[in-house]
C-alpha positions in Angstrom: 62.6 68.2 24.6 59.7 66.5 22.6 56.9 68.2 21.1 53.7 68.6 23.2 50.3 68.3 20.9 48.1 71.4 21.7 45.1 72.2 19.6 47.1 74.3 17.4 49.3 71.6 16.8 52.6 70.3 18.5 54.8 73.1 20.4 58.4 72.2 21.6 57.5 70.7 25.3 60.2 73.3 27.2 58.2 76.5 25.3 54.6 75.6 26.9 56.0 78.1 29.8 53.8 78.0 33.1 51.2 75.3 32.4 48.2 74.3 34.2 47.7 71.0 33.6 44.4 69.8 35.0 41.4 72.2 33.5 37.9 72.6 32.3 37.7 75.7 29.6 34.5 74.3 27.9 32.1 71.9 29.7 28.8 71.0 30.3 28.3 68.5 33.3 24.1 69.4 33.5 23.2 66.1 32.4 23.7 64.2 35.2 24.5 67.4 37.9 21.2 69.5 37.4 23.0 72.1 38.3 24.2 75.3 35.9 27.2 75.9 37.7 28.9 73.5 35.5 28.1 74.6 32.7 30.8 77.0 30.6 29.8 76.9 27.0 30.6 81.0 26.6 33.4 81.3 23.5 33.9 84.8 24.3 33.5 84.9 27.9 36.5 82.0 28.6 38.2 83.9 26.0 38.0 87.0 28.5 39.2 84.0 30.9 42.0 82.8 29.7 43.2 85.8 28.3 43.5 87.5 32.5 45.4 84.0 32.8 48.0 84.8 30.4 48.1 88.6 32.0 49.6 86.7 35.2 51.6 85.3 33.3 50.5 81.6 32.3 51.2 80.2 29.1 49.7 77.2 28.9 46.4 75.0 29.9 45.7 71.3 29.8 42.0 70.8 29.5 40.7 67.4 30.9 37.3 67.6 29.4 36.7 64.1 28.0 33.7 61.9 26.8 30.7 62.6 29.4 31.6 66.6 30.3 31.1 67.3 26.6 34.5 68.3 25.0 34.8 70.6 22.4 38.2 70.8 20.8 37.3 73.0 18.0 36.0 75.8 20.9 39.3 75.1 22.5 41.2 76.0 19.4 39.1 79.8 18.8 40.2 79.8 22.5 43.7 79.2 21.8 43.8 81.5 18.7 42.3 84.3 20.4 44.4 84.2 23.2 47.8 83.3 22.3 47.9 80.5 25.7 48.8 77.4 24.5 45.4 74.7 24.9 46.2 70.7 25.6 42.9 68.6 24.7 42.1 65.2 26.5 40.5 62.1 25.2 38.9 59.4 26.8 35.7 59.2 29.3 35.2 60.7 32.4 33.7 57.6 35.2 30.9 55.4 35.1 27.7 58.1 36.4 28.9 59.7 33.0 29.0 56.6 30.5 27.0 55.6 27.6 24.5 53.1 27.8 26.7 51.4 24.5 30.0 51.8 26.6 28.9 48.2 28.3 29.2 46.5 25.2 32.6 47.3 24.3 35.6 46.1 24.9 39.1 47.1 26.3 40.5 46.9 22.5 37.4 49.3 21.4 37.7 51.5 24.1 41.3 52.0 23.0 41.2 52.2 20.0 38.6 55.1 19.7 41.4 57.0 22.5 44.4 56.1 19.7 42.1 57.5 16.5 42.0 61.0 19.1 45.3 61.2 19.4 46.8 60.0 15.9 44.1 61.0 13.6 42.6 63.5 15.6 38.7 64.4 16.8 36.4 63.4 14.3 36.4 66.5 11.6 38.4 68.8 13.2 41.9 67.7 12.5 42.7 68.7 16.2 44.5 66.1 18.6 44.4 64.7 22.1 47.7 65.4 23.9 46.9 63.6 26.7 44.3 60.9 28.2 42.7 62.3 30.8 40.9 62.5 33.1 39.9 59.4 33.2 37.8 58.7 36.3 36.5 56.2 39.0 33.9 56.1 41.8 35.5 57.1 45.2 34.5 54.0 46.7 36.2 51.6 44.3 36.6 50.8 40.8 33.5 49.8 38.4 34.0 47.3 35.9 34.0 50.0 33.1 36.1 52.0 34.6 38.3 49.3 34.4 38.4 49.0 31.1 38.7 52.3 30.3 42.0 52.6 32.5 43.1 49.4 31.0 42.8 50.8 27.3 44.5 53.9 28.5 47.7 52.0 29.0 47.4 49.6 26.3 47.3 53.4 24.3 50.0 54.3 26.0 52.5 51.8 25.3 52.0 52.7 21.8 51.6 56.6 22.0 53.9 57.2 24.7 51.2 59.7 25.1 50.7 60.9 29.6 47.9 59.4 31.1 45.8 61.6 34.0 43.1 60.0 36.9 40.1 61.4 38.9 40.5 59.8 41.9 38.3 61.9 44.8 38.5 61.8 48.9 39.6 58.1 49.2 43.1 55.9 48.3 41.0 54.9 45.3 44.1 55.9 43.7 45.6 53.3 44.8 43.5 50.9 42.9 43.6 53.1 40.3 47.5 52.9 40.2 47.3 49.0 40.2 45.1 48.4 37.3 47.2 50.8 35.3 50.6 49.1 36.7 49.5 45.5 35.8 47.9 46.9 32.3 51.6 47.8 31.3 51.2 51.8 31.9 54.4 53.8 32.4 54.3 55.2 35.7 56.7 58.3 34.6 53.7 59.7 32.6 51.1 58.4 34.7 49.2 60.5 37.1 46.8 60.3 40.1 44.5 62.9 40.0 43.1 65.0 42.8 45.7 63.6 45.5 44.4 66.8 47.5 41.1 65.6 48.2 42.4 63.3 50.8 43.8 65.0 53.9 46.1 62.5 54.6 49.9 62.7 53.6 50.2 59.2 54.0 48.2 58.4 50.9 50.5 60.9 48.8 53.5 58.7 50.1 52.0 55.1 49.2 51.4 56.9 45.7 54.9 58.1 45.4 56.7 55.8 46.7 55.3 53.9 43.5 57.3 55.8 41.3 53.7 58.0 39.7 53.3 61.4 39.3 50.2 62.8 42.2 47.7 65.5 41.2 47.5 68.6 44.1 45.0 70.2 41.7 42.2 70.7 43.6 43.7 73.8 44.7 41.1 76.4 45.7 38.5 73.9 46.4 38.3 74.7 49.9 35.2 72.1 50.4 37.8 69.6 49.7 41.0 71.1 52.0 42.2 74.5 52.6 44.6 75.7 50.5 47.0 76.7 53.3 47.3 72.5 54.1 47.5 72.0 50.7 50.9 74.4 50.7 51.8 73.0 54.3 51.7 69.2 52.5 53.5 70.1 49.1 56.3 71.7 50.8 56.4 69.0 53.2 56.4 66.6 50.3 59.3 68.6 48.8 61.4 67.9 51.5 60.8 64.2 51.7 62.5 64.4 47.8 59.5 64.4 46.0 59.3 67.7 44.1 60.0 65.9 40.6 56.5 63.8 40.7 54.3 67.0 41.8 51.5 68.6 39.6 49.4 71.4 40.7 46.3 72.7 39.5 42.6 74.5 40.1 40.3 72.2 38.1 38.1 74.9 37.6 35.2 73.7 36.0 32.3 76.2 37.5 30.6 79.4 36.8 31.7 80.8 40.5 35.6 80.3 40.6 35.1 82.6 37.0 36.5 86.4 36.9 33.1 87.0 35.2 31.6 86.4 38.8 33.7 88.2 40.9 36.5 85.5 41.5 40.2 85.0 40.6 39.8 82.4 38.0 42.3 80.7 35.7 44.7 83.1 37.7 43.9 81.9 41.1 47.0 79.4 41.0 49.4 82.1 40.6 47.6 84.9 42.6 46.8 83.1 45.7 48.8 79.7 45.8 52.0 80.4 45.1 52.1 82.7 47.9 50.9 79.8 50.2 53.8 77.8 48.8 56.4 80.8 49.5 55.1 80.7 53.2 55.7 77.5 53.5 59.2 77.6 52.4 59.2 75.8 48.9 61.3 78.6 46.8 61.4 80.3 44.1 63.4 77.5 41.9 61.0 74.6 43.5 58.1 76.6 41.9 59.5 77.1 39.1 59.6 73.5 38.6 56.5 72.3 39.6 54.8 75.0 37.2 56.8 75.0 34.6 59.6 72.1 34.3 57.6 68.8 36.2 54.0 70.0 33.6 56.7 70.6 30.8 58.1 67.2 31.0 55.1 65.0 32.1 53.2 66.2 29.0 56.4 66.0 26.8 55.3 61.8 27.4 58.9 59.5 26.1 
């Protein structure tokens, strides 16, 4: 299997072990949220963090902090080295209440190619790479004309990367438009996912997504404002059955203070903790978890 860039460098795709693939380790969203709940800046405290992930026995995380949530791959790296979990850093920018005012003014080709210098040169001074593009996002209600070009540069980076592409697509079937800019852009809908599939209650709009051929995001999980997580088990195994286990990711997206260990919570662990024993009671098994954890992360991120 193909090497997987981390920010330690590239790892062999099939060693990243049980992977998380839609995080926030280090982020700031204040600026436009006014709120300090999402706000995780603390070296040593999401060191604590990550390190009571690995204790349950996760290996890796992908962290989807991108332009607008104020990445910080060299933090992710004294993360990764303090830990021993395996860190994945995302390029790219977030949706449009997140922009900067100079991100009118550019084009598709500029937008790319500032996600291609991530990914082959690496972050400005830091010599650490993007492994993925993601997650890129859009308004609920419909796709603005940045976002556009921001998913539009994201494939034109991916036919020449090969690098997995990742959406924030919340409540609605934006997705769906999501899915069609990408498709008609050229993306590659085998490393292509719609984020945050979840966040809308109805199977149906899984299905449409699916029946496309791209991956969907359940990784919301533990976000009971969204759905509760016993649906979200209920859905996935239901999902399973229809033959879609292969195109499943599953995540927390934790990105505030509360859902920390610090704060009395189950953090980074929560997935293993208190999902997968949703998904056991709904009848996906042992070897179907197994390969939505481990094998469908493994091979998404692994990109062609």
């Amino acid at each position: 299997m193909k090497n997987v860039e981390t920010v330690l460098g590239p790892v062999p795709a099939d060693q990243l072990g049980f992977i998380l693939p839609h995080e926030h380790l280090l982020v700031d969203t204040y600026d436009v949220r006014r709120s300090a709940e999402g706000v995780l800046l603390e070296l040593a405290t999401m060191s604590d963090e990550v390190a009571d992930y690995k204790a349950a026995g996760g290996n890796t995380i992908v962290d989807q902090t991108i332009y607008g949530l104020h990445p910080d791959p060299s933090g992710l790296a004294e993360i990764s080295k303090a830990t021993g979990v395996h860190i994945i850093a995302g390029t790219g920018f977030y949706h449009q209440q997140y922009y900067p005012e100079w991100l009118d003014g550019w084009s598709v080709t500029q937008i790319a190619n500032r996600m291609l210098g991530h990914i082959v040169d690496g972050f400005a001074g830091t010599g650490i790479k993007a492994g993925i593009m993601g997650e890129l996002g859009t308004h609920h209600r419909g796709v603005k004309a940045n976002e556009r070009k921001v998913l539009e540069a994201a494939a034109k980076v991916q036919a020449e990367t090969k690098r997995p592409i990742g959406t924030h697509a919340l409540f609605t079937e934006v997705g769906i438009e999501q899915l069609n800019i990408l498709e008609a852009a050229g993306a590659d809908l085998d490393i292509t996912l719609i984020g945050h599939c979840d966040t809308n209650r109805d199977i149906e709009y899984s299905r449409k997504l699916l029946k496309r051929g791209v991956w969907i995001g359940y990784d919301a999980v533990g976000q009971l404002d969204k759905q509760r997580d016993e649906l979200r088990a209920q859905t996935i195994a239901t999902l399973i059955g229809e033959g879609y286990l292969d195109k499943i990711l599953i995540s927390t997206d934790i990105a505030a203070r509360a859902r920390l260990k610090i704060h009395g919570n189950e953090g980074y662990k929560f997935l293993i903790t208190k999902f997968l024993p949703l998904l056991r009671s709904a009848g996906v098994t042992n070897d179907q978890i197994d390969t939505l954890t481990r094998k469908n992360p493994q091979r998404f991120l692994a990109g062609k």
